[in-house]
C-alpha positions in Angstrom: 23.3 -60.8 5.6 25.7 -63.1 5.8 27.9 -64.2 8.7 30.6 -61.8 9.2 32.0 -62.4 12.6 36.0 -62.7 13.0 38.1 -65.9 13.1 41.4 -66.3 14.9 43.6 -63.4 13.4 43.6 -60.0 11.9 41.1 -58.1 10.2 42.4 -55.7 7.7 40.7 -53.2 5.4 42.7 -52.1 2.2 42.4 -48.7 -0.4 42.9 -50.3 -3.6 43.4 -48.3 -6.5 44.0 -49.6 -9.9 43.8 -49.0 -14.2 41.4 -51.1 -15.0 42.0 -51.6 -18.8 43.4 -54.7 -18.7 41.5 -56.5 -16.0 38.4 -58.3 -16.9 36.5 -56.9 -14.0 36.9 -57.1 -10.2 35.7 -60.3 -9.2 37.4 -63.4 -9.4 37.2 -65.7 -13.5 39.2 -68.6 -13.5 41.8 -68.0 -16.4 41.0 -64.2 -16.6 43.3 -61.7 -15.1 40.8 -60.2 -12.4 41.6 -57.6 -9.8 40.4 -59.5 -7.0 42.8 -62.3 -8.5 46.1 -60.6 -8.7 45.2 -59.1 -5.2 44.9 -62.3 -3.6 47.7 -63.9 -5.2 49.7 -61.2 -4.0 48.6 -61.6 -0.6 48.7 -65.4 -0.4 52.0 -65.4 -1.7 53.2 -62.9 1.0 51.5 -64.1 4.0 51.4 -68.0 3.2 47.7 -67.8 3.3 45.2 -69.0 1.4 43.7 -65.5 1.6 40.1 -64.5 0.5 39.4 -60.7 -0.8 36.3 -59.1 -0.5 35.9 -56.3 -2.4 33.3 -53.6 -2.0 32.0 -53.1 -5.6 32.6 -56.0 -8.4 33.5 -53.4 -10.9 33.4 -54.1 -14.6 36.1 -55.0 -17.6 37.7 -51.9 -17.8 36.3 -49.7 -14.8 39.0 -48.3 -12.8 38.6 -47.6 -9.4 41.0 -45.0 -7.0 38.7 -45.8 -3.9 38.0 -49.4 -4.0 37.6 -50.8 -0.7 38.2 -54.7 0.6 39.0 -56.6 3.6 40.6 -59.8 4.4 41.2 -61.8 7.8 45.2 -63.2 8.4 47.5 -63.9 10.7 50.7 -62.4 9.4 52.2 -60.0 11.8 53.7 -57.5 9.1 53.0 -54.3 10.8 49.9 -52.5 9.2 52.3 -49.3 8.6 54.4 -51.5 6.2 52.1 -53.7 4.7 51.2 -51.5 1.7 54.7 -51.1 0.6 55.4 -54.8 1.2 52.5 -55.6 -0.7 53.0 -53.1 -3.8 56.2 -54.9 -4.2 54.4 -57.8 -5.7 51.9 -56.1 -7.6 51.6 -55.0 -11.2 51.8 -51.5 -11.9 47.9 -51.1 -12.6 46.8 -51.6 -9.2 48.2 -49.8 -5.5 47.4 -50.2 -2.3 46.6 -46.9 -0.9 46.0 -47.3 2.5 45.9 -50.7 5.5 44.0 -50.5 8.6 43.2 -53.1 11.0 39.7 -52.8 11.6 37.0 -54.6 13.9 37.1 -58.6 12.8 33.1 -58.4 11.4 34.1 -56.0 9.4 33.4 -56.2 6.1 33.6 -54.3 2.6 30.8 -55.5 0.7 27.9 -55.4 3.2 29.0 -52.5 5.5 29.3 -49.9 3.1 26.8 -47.0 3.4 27.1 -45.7 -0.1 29.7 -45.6 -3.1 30.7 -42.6 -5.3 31.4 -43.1 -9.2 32.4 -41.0 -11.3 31.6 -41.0 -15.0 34.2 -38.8 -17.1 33.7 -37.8 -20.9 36.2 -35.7 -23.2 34.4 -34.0 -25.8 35.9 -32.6 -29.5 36.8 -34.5 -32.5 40.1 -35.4 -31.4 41.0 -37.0 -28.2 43.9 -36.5 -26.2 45.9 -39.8 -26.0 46.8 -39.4 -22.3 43.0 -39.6 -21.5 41.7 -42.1 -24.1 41.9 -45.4 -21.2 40.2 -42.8 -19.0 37.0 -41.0 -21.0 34.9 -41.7 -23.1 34.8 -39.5 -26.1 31.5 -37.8 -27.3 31.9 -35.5 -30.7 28.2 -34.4 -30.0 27.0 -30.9 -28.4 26.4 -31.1 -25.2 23.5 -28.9 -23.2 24.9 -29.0 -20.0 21.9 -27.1 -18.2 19.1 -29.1 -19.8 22.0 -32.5 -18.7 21.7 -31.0 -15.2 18.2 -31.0 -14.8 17.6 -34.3 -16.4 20.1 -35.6 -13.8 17.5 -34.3 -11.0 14.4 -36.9 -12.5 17.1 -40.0 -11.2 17.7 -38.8 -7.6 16.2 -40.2 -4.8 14.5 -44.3 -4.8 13.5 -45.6 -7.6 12.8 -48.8 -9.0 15.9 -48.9 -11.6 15.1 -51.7 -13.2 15.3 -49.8 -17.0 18.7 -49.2 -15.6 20.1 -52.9 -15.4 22.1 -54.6 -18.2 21.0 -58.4 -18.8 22.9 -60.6 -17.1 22.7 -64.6 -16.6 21.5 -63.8 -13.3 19.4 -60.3 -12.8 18.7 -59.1 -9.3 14.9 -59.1 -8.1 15.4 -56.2 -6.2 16.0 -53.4 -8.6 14.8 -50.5 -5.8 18.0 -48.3 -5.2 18.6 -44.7 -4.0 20.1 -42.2 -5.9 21.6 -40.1 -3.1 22.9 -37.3 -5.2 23.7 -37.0 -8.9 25.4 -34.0 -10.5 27.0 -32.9 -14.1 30.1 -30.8 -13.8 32.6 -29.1 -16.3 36.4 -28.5 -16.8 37.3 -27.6 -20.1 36.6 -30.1 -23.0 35.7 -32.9 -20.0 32.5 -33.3 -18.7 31.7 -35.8 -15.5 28.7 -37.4 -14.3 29.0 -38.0 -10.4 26.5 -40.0 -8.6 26.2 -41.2 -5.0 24.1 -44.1 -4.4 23.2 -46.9 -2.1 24.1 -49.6 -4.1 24.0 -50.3 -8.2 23.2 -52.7 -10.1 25.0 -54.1 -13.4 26.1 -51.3 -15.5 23.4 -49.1 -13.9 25.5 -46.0 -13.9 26.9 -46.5 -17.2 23.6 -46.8 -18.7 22.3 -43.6 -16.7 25.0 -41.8 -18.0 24.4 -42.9 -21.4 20.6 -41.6 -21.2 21.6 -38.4 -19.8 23.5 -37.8 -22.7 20.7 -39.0 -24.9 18.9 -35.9 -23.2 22.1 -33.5 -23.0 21.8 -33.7 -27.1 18.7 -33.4 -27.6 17.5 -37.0 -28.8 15.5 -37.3 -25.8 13.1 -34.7 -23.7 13.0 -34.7 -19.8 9.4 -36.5 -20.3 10.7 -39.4 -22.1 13.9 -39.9 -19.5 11.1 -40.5 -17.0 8.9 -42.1 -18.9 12.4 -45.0 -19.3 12.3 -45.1 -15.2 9.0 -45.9 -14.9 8.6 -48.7 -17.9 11.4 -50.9 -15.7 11.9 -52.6 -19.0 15.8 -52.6 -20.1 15.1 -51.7 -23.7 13.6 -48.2 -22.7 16.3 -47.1 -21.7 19.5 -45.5 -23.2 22.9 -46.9 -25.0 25.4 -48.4 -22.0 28.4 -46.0 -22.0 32.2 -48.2 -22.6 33.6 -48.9 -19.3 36.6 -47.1 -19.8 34.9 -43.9 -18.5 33.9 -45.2 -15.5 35.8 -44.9 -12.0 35.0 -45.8 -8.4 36.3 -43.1 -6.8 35.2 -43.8 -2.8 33.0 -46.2 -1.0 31.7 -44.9 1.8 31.6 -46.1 5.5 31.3 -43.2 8.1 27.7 -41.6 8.0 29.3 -38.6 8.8 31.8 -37.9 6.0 29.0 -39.2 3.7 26.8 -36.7 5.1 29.6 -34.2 4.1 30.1 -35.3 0.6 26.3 -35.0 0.2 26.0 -31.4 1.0 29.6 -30.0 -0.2 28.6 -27.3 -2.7 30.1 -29.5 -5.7 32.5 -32.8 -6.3 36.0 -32.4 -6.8 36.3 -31.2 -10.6 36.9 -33.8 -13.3 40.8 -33.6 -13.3 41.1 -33.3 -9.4 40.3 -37.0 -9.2 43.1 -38.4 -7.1 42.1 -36.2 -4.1 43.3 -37.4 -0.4 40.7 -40.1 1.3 40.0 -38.9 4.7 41.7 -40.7 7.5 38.9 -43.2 9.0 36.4 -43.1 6.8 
């Protein structure tokens, strides 16, 4: 792990939320329009620092996030009360800063997180409804939300996910990750895919949720989901799902409010997303 410890200065953990449709991911491209870009433009140009964002998930071209957590070490004395509404001043309307705490100076958002929760939501029916399309994904299909639910159960718990991770110029060597909790809920035509997990790798849950659904209509049985797992080999697995469907909706960094989310009898329901964060977590 890398060195964390605090220099001279303040510590400070934001909330971020933000659309992502027109952001070419989280992480920093030089000449793309990045969240952790605008973000630390924003906050350079109000403290007169050269400030460096960490964020707690790189999150892809068009994933949205309403949880996304990252930290940040200045010396500006703008009181942590006002610093959010300072700061959304001189941000685009995609992206918000929910909430600013100081926090301890080797803090950090990346490599202190416990778990993260995403959310993968789908409308279903021939036609969409054009408030949701930058949101969902759209699936025209049946749907056997039962036989969904228990193929949902074979990808909890460690695995080696390695089926589960797109190519990338540079794959991680350690595919192992834990699935803490997975679940399939409805509301009407839209249909969510939660999953709590330890960490993900590139596209991971979008190309879970996209074999799910290859078992939810019936291309695929329960045997041949598990059968993808265990053949680690990308091309056993299912399609990767657009991005637009996909939202970070809380990192977590308190064992106990994780613990809490783990055993509450379901998730929020697919159009109670922007639920309160609880204080301190």
């Amino acid at each position: 792990m890398p060195d964390t410890s605090s220099p001279a200065g303040r510590n400070l953990k934001l909330t971020v939320a933000y659309d992502g449709t027109l952001f070419h991911g989280w992480q920093l491209q030089p000449g793309l329009r990045t969240v952790q870009g605008t973000l630390g433009e924003a906050l350079s140009s109000l403290t007169g620092e050269a400030v460096e964002v960490c964020g707690a998930s790189r999150t892809d071209q068009g994933v949205h996030a309403l949880g996304q957590v990252a930290s940040f070490h200045t010396r500006t004395p703008i009181p942590t009360d006002r610093l959010a509404g300072v700061l959304n001043g001189r941000l685009p309307e995609d992206i918000r800063v929910r909430k600013v705490a100081d926090v301890d100076g080797r803090f950090h958002a990346r490599f202190d997180a416990l778990a993260k929760h995403y959310r993968y939501l789908i409308e279903r029916g021939e036609t969409g409804d054009v408030f949701l399309s930058r949101r969902t994904y759209r699936f025209v299909e049946a749907v056997d939300i039962p036989r969904l639910r228990e193929a949902a159960q074979l990808l909890v718990g460690e695995h080696d996910f390695a089926s589960f991770q797109c190519v990338q110029p540079d794959p991680r060597e350690d595919t192992v990750r834990v699935i803490h909790r997975l679940s399939v809920e409805e509301d009407g035509r839209l249909l969510s895919i939660d999953v709590w997990g330890n960490g993900f790798l590139y596209k991971m849950v979008r190309t879970m949720a996209g074999s799910l659904l290859e078992v939810g209509r019936g291309k695929w049985t329960l045997k041949r989901l598990e059968e993808s797992l265990k053949a680690l080999d990308r091309r056993s697995a299912g399609p990767t799902l657009p991005g637009q469907g996909l939202c970070l909706l809380r990192v977590y960094y308190d064992p106990t409010a994780l613990a809490n989310a783990l055993q509450s009898p379901a998730p929020p329901r697919p159009r109670d997303e922007l639920e309160e964060l609880e204080e301190g977590d």
